[in-house]
C-alpha positions as CSV (number, residue, x, y, z in Angstrom):
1,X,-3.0,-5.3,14.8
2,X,-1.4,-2.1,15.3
3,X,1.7,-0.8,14.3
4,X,4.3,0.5,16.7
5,X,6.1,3.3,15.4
6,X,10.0,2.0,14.2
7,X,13.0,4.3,13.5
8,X,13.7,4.4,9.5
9,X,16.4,1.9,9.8
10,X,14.5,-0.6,11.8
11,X,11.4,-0.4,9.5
12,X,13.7,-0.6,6.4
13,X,15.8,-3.2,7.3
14,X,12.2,-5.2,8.5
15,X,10.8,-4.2,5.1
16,X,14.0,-5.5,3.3
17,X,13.8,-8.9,5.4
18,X,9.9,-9.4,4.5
19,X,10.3,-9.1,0.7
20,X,13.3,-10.8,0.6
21,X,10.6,-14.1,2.8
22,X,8.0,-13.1,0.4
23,X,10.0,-13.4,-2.9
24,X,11.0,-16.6,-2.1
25,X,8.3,-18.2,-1.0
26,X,6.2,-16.8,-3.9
27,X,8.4,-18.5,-6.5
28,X,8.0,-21.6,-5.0
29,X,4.7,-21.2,-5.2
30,X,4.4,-21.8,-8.8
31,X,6.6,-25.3,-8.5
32,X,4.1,-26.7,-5.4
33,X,0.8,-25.9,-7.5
34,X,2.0,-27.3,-10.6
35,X,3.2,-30.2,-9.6
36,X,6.8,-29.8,-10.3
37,X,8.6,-33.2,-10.4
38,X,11.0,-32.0,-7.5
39,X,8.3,-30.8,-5.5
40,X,6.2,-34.1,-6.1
41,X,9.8,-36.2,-5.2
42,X,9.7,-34.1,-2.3
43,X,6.6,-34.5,-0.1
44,X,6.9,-38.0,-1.8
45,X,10.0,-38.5,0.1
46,X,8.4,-37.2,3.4
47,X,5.2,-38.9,2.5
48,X,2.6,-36.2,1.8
49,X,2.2,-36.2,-1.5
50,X,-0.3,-34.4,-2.7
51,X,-1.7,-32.8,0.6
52,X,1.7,-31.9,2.4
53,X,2.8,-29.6,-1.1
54,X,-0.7,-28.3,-1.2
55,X,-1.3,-27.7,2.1
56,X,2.1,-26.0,2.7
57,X,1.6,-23.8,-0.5
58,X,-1.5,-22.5,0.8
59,X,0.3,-21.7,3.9
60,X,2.7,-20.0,2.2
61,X,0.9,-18.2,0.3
62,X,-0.7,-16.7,3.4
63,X,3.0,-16.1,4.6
64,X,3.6,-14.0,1.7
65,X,0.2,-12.3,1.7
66,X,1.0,-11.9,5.7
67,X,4.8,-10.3,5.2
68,X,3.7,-8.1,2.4
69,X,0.2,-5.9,4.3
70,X,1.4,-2.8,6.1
71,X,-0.4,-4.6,9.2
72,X,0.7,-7.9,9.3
73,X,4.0,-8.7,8.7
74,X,4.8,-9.8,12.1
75,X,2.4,-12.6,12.0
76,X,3.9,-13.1,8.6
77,X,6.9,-13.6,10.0
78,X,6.1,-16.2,13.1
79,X,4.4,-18.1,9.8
80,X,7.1,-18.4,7.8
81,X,9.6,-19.1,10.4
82,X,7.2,-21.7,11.8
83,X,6.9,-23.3,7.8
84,X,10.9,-23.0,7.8
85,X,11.4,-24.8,10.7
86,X,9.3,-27.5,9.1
87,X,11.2,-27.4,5.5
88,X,14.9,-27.0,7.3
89,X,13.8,-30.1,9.5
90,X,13.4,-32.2,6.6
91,X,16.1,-31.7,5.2
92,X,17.9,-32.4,8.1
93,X,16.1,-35.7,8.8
94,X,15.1,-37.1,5.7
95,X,15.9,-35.4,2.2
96,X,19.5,-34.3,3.4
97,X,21.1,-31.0,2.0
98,X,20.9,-31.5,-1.6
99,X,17.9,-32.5,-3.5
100,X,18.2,-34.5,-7.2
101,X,21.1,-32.6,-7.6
102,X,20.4,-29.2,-6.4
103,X,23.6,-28.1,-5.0
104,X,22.1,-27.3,-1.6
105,X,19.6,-24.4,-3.3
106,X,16.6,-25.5,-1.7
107,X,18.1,-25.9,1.9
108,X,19.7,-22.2,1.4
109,X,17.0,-21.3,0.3
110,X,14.8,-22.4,3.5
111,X,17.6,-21.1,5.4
112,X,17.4,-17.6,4.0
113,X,13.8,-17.0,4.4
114,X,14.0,-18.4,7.9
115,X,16.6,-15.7,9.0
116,X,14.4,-13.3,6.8
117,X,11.3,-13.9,8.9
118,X,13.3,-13.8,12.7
119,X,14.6,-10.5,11.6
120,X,11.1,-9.5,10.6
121,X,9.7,-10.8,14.2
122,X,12.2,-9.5,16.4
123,X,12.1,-5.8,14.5
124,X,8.2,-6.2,14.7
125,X,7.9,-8.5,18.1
126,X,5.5,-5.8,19.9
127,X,3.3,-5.9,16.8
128,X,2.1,-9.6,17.6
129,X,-1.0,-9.8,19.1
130,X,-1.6,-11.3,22.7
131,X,2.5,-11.4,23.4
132,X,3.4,-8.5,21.6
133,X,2.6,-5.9,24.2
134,X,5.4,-8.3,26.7
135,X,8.5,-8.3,24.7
């Protein structure tokens, strides 16, 4: 990877974007690994319990680890937008907005991080490898 040189705003409005994905997805973290009842209910619902919340926690966690290297937050980015797109779809098509009660958190939630990680490609686009050097 290599980084393209960005103005101070653009790297400081990408660097606000990828903590604000990483922070996110880092505290969910905790609630896929241990098995939280809402997570289990969750890929229940969708049925892909236990693989689907293990499987998209280790994904995750590469998001985060992605968004938060000096090198790789681009990639980061397509990853988490990618694993949003998955999250936002289900709740869209099978868990609806709010879950046991949630007020709509987790859907906002999914929603933030994905606007989080298109601001943190499109700042970063010519950092992706293969396309990068096109856009």
């Amino acid at each position: 990877m290599t980084n393209i040189p960005l103005s101070k705003t653009s790297r400081t409005v990408s660097w606000i974007c990828q903590i604000v994905a990483a922070v996110i997805l880092g505290q969910t973290l905790f609630f896929k690994f241990t098995a939280a009842p809402e997570s289990v209910y969750i890929f229940q619902t969708l049925g892909a319990e236990p693989w689907g919340r293990i499987g998209s926690g280790i994904l995750e966690a590469v998001a985060v680890l992605l968004l938060l290297i000096p090198a790789t937050p681009a990639l980061g980015g397509v990853l988490a937008a990618g694993l949003m797109a998955g999250a936002i779809g289900a709740h869209l098509t099978r868990l609806g907005i709010e879950v046991q009660g949630d007020g709509g958190t987790l859907f906002g939630l999914a929603l933030a991080v994905m606007v989080a990680s298109l601001v943190v490609v499109a700042v970063r686009r010519r950092e992706l490898p293969v396309v990068g050097a096109r856009l």
